[in-house]
C-alpha positions as CSV (number, residue, x, y, z in Angstrom):
1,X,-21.3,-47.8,-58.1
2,X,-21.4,-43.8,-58.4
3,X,-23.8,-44.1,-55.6
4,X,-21.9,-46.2,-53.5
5,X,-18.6,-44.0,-54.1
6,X,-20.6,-41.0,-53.1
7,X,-22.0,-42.3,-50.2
8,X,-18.6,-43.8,-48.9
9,X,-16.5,-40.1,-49.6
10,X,-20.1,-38.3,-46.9
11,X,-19.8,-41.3,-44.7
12,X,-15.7,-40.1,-44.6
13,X,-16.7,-36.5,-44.3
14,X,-19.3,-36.7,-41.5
15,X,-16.3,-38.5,-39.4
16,X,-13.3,-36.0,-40.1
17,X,-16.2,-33.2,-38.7
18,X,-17.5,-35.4,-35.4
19,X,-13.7,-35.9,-35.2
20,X,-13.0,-31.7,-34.8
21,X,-16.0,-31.5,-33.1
22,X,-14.4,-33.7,-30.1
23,X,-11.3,-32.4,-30.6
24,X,-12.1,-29.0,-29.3
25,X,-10.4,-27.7,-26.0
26,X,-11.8,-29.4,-22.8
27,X,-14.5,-26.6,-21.1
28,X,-13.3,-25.8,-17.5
29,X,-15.1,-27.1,-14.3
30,X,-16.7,-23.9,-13.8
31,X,-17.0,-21.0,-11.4
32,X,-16.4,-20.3,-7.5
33,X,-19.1,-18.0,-6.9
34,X,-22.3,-17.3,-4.4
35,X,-25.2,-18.4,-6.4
36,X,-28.7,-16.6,-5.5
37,X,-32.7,-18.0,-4.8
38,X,-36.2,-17.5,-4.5
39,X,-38.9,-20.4,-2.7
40,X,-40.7,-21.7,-4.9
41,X,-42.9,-23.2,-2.3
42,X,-41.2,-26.2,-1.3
43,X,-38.7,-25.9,-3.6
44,X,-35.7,-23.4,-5.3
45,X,-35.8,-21.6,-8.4
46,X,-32.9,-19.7,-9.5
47,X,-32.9,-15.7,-9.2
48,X,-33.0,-14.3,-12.7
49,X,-32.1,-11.2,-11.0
50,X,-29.3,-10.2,-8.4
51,X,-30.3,-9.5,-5.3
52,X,-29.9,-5.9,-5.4
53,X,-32.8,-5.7,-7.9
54,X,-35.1,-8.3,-6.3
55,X,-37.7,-6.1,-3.4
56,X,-39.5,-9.6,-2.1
57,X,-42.8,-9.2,0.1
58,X,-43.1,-9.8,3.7
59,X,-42.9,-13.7,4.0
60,X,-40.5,-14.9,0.8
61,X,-37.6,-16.5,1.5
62,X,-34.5,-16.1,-0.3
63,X,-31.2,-18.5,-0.7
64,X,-27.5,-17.8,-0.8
65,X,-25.1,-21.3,-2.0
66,X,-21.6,-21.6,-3.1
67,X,-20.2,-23.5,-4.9
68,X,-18.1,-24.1,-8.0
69,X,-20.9,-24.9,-11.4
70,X,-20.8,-24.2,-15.0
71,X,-23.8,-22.3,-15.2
72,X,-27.5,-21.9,-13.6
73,X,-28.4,-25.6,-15.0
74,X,-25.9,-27.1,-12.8
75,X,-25.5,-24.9,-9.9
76,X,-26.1,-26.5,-6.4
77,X,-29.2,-25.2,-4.3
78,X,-29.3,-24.3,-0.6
79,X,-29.7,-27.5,1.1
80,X,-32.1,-26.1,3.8
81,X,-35.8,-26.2,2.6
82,X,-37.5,-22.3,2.3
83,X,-39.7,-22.6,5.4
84,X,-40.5,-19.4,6.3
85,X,-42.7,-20.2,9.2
86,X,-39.7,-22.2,10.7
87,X,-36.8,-19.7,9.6
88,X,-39.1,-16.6,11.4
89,X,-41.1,-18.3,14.0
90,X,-39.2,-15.9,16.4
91,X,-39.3,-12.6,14.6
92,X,-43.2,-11.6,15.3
93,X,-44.6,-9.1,12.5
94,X,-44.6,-5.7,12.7
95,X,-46.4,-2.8,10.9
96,X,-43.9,-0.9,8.7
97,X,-41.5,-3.3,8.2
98,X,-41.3,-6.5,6.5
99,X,-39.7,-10.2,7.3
100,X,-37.6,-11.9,4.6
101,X,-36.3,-15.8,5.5
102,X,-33.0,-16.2,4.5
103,X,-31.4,-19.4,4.2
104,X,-27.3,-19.1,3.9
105,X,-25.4,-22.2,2.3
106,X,-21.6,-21.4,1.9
107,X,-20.9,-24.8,0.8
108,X,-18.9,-28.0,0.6
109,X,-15.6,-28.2,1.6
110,X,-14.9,-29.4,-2.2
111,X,-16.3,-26.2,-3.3
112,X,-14.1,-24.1,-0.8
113,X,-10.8,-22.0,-2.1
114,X,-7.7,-23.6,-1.1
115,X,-6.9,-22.9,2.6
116,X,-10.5,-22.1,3.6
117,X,-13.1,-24.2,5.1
118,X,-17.0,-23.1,4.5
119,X,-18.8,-22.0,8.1
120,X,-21.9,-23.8,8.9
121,X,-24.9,-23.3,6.9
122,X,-27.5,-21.2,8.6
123,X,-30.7,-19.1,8.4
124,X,-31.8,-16.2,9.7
125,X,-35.0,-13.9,9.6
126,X,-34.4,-10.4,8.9
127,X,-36.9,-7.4,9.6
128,X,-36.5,-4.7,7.1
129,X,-38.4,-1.7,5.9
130,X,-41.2,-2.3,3.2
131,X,-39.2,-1.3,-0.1
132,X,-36.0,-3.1,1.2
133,X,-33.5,-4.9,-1.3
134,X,-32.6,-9.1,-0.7
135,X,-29.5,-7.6,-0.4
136,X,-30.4,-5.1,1.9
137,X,-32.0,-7.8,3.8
138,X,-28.9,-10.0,3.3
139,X,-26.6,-7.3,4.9
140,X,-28.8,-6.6,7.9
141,X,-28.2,-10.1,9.4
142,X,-24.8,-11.8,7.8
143,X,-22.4,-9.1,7.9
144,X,-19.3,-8.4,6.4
145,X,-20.4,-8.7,2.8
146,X,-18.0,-8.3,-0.3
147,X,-19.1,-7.0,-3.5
148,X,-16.2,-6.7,-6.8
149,X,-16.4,-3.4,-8.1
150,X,-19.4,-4.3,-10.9
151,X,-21.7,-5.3,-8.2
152,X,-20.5,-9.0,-7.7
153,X,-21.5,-10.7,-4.8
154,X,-18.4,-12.2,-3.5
155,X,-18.2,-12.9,0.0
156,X,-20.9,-13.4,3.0
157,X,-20.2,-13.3,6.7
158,X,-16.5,-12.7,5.2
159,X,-16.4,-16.3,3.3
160,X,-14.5,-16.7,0.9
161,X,-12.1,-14.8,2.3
162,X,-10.3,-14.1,-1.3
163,X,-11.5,-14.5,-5.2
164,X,-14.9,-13.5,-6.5
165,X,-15.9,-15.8,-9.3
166,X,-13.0,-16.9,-10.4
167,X,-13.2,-19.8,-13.3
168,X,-11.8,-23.3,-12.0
169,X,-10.4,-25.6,-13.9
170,X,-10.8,-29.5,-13.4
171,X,-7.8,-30.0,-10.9
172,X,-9.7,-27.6,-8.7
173,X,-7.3,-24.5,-8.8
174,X,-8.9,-21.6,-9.4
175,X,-7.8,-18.6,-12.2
176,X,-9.6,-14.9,-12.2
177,X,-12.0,-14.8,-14.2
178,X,-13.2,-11.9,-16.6
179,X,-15.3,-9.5,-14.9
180,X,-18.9,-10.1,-16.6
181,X,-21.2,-7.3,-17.2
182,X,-23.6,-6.4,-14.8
183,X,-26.3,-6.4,-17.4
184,X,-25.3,-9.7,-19.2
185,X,-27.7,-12.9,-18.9
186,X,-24.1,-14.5,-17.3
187,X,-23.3,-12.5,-14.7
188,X,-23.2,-13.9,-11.4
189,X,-25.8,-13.3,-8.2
190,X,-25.4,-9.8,-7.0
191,X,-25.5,-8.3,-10.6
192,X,-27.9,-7.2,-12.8
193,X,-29.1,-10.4,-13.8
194,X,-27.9,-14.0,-12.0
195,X,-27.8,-16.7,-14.0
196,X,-24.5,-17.9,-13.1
197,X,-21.2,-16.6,-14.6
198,X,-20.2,-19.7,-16.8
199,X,-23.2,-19.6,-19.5
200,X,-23.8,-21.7,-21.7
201,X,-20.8,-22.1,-24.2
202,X,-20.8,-23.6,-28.5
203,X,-17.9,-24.5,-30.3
204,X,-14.8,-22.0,-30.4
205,X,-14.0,-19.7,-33.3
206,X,-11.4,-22.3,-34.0
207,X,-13.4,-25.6,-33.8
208,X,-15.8,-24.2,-36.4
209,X,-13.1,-22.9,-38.7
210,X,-11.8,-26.6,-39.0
211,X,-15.1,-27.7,-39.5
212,X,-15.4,-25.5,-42.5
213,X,-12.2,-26.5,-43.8
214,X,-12.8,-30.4,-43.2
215,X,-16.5,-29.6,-44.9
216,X,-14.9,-28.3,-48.2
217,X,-11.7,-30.8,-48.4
218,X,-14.8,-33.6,-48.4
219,X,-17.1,-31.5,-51.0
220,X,-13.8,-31.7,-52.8
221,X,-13.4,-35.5,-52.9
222,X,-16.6,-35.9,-53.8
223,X,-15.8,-33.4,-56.8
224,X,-13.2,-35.6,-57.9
225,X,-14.6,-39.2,-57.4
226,X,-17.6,-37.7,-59.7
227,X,-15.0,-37.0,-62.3
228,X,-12.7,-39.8,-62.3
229,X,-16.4,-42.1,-62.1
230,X,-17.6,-39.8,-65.3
C-alpha cells in the first residue's frame, strides 16, 4: 500500500510539471532576415560566418535567401542550385582576379514585410580581386545594400525596403528585434557569425521557477502520505 501511495503522489507530480512545461509562453514565428550560403556541391550548407568574414576561391558559389525562420535549422535555402559553371559561363577567367557565383533569393511573398513584394530571384557572376570579401563580391553586382549599424545584412538590391531582422510573431506582423552581437553564435548573415538570429531557445526563467515550485509542493505530499501511512 505505501508503495502504491507513493507511486500515485510521483505519477501526480510528473503531470503538475509536463503541465508548466506546456504552459510556458507560445515562442514567436521567428525572424525576417537575409540568411547567408556556401555550395556544398550540389547542395547548401549554412554560412557559420557572415559574409564579411568569408574570402571564397575563384569558383565557389555563395547564396543570399529571405525569409522569416526561427533559426539556422529551419531557415529556407536559395532555391536555385550552386552551379557555378551555369551562373559564370559568360564571365571568362582572368589572371588577378577571381569569379564568385552568386545566387540571390529574396523570397516568398509570405516572407515579404507588409506592403513589399520580393523581386525575382536571380544570379549573377561577379569578378573581384583575389582577397575579396562575399560581401565584397555581393556589393559589386546587387547594389544598394543595407547593413544596421552592428554589421547586419539587411537589405539587397534595396529589398526590404524597411526592418532588418526584426522578430515576427505568428499573425505575421513583424516587432524590432534586439540588436544581436556581432560575435554571438545568433547573430544573423552579415555579422560575425550567421547562424540565424532566433537560436535555439529552453524554458524561460519563469517556466523553470514553477517547475521548482511544483517539484517541492509534490516532494511535500509525498512527505506527508509517508507520515500519515507510518
Amino acid at each position: 500500500m505505501r508503495r502504491a501511495g507513493r507511486a500515485t503522489a510521483l505519477l501526480v507530480v510528473l503531470g503538475a510539471v509536463l503541465a508548466v512545461l506546456g504552459a510556458g509562453p507560445a515562442q514567436a514565428a521567428g525572424y525576417r532576415y537575409w540568411s547567408y550560403w556556401e555550395s556544398s556541391g550540389s547542395g547548401w550548407t549554412y554560412a557559420t560566418q557572415g559574409p564579411s568574414l568569408v574570402r571564397p576561391d575563384d569558383g565557389a558559389v555563395q547564396g543570399f535567401r529571405f525569409s522569416v525562420s526561427e533559426d539556422s535549422q529551419d531557415s529556407a535555402k536559395p532555391r536555385r542550385a550552386p552551379d557555378f559553371t551555369k551562373i559564370c559561363a559568360d564571365t571568362p577567367a582572368e589572371d588577378g582576379t577571381k569569379r564568385i557565383a552568386l545566387v540571390i533569393d529574396p523570397g516568398t511573398a509570405a516572407d515579404a514585410p507588409a506592403g513589399e513584394t520580393p523581386p525575382t530571384p536571380r544570379t549573377a557572376c561577379a569578378r573581384v580581386d583575389p582577397d575579396a570579401s562575399a560581401a565584397e563580391a555581393l556589393a559589386s553586382v546587387a547594389k544598394p545594400l543595407r547593413y544596421s549599424s552592428d554589421a547586419m545584412l539587411c537589405a539587397i538590391t534595396g529589398y526590404p525596403a524597411s526592418g532588418c531582422g526584426e522578430q515576427v510573431s505568428g499573425d505575421g506582423q513583424g516587432t524590432p528585434a534586439t540588436s544581436p552581437s556581432a560575435s554571438a553564435p545568433s547573430a544573423p548573415a552579415g555579422s560575425a557569425a550567421s547562424s540565424g538570429p532566433g537560436g535555439s531557445s529552453g524554458p524561460s526563467a519563469g517556466v523553470l521557477v514553477g517547475v521548482g515550485a511544483v517539484l517541492v509542493l509534490g516532494v511535500a505530499a509525498v512527505v506527508q502520505s509517508r507520515r500519515r501511512r507510518g
